[in-house]
N, C-alpha and C positions, 0 to 999 in steps of 0.2 A: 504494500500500500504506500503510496507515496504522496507526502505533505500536499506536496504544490505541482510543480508539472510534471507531466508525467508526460510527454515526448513532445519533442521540438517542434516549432513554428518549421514551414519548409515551402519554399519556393521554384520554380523553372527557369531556367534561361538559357540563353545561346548565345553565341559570338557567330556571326554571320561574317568570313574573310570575300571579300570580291578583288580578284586581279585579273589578270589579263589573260587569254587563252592562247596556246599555240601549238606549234610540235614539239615534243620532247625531247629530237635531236638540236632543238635550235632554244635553249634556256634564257640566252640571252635576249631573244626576242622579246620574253612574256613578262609576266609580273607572278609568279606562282604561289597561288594562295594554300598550297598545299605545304611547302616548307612554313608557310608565316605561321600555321595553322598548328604544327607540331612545337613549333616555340611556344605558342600559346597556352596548350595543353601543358607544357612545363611551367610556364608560367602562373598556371592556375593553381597549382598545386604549394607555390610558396605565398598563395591570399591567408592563409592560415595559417601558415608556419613562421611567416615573419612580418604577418602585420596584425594577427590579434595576441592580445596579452593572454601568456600563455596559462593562465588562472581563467581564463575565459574560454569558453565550448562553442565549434560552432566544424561544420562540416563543409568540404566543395567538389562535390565527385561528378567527373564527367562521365556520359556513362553511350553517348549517341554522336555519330559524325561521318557525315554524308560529301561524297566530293568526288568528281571523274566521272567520266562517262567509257572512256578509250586509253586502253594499256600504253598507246602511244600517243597521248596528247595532254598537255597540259594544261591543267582544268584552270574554269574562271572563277567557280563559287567552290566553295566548302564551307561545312553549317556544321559547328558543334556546339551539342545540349549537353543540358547536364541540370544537376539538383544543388541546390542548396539548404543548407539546417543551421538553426544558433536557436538559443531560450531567448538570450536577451535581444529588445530589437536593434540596439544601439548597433549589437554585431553584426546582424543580418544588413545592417546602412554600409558597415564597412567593409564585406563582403560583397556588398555592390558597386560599393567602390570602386572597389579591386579590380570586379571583371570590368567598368569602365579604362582602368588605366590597362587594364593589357589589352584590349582591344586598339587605343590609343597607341601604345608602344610598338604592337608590331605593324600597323597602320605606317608609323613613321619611318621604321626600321627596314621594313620590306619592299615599300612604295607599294602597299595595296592599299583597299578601303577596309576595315574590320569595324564594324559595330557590337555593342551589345545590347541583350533589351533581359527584362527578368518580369516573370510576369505570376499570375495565379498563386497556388497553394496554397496553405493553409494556418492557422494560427497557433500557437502552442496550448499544448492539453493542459491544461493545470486545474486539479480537484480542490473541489470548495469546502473549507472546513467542515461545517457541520454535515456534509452529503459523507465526506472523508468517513467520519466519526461513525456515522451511519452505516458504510460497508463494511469498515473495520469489524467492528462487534459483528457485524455479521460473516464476516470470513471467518475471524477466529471462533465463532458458533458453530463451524461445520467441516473447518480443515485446518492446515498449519497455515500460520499469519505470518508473514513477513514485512518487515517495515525495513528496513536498511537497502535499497533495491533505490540509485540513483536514475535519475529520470534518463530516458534512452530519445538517440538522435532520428529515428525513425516519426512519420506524421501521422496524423488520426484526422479524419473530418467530422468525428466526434465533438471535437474540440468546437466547432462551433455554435453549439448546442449549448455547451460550456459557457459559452460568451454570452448568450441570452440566458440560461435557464441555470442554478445552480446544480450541483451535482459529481459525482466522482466515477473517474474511470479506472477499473481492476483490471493487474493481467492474473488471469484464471492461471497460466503455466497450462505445457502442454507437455512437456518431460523432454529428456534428453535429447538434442538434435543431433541425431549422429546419420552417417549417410549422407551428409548434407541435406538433414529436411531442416532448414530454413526458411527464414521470408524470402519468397521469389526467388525460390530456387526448385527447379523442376522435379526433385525429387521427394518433394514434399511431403508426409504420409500424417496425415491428423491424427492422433491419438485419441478414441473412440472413448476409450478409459475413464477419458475426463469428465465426459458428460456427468455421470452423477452428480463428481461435485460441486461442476458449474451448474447444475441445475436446483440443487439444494442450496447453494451460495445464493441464487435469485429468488428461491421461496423464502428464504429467512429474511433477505433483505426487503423483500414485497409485507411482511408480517409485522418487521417490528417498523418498516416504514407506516404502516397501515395503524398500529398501533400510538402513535404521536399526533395521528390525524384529531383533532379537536371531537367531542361528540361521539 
């Protein structure tokens, strides 16, 4: 159970390289935004490591990047995506930052055009005390309670919910991930097991929430 959030705000974005097209015998000719584009992806990776205080949490993983058409020509566009995460939003401002200045840096560096844009996702999970207090007693009413459990960099669209409506969000646990059954990862296999508990965790919480009800 966790105080306050319980996983990070998380956003989308791209860097959009545009340079020039040609043959790939003749490099001179073009502007290739496929080298600019591989600095960049290095470059992304030091938004974190040497511009947030390292006391501060925050995530920038590319994870999509489209570019080329022909083994032998040298492309105009390449578009890499990618996610971003931080609790705090001050981070998430300087993480957009970031992907502003490398876009900027290899723009200048390369003679291409690079933009960035960051757009959608979602807002950080964080449970409301007394919703908190409420699960709590009712986890520890039906299985083993855990409270030491630091909020994780993954998103929820729960959390918006959160923003209107008090309330707390549990991870039920699903056991051991081995095989790699992870999040989004293909080999995924649910642990069927769980259901009792997470189902008796929801009728105790549905009872004693029922039970404060006025009347």
């Amino acid at each position: 159970m966790h105080d306050s959030a319980v996983m990070a705000a998380g956003r989308r974005f791209e860097i959009v390289v545009e340079g020039h097209a040609g043959h790939a015998a003749l490099p001179h000719l073009t502007r290739d935004p496929m080298v600019a584009a591989g600095h960049a992806i290095v470059a992304c990776q030091s938004i974190v490591a040497r511009n947030l205080d390292p006391m501060e949490t925050g995530v920038v993983s590319l994870t999509m990047i489209h570019g080329g058409e022909a083994e032998n020509q040298i492309a105009a566009r390449v578009t890499i995506k990618g996610s971003m995460r931080f609790i705090k939003p001050e981070v998430g401002r300087e993480i957009e930052a970031g992907l502003q200045r490398v876009a900027e840096g290899v723009s200048a560096t390369f003679g291409v055009q690079a933009t960035s844009r960051v757009w959608g996702g979602v807002p950080v999970t964080a449970n409301h005390p007394e919703a908190r207090e409420l699960a709590a007693g009712a986890a520890a009413a039906v299985t083993t309670l855990r409270r030491d459990i630091g909020p994780a960099m993954t998103g929820e669209d729960f959390s918006h919910f959160l923003h209107e409506v008090p309330g707390a969000f549990v991870w039920i646990g699903n056991g051991p991930a081995e095989g790699g059954c992870e999040l989004h990862n293909p080999h995924y296999d649910f642990n069927d097991a769980v259901l009792p508990v997470a189902s008796g965790f929801l009728a105790e919480t549905a009872r004693r929430a029922l039970a404060q009800e006025p009347g």
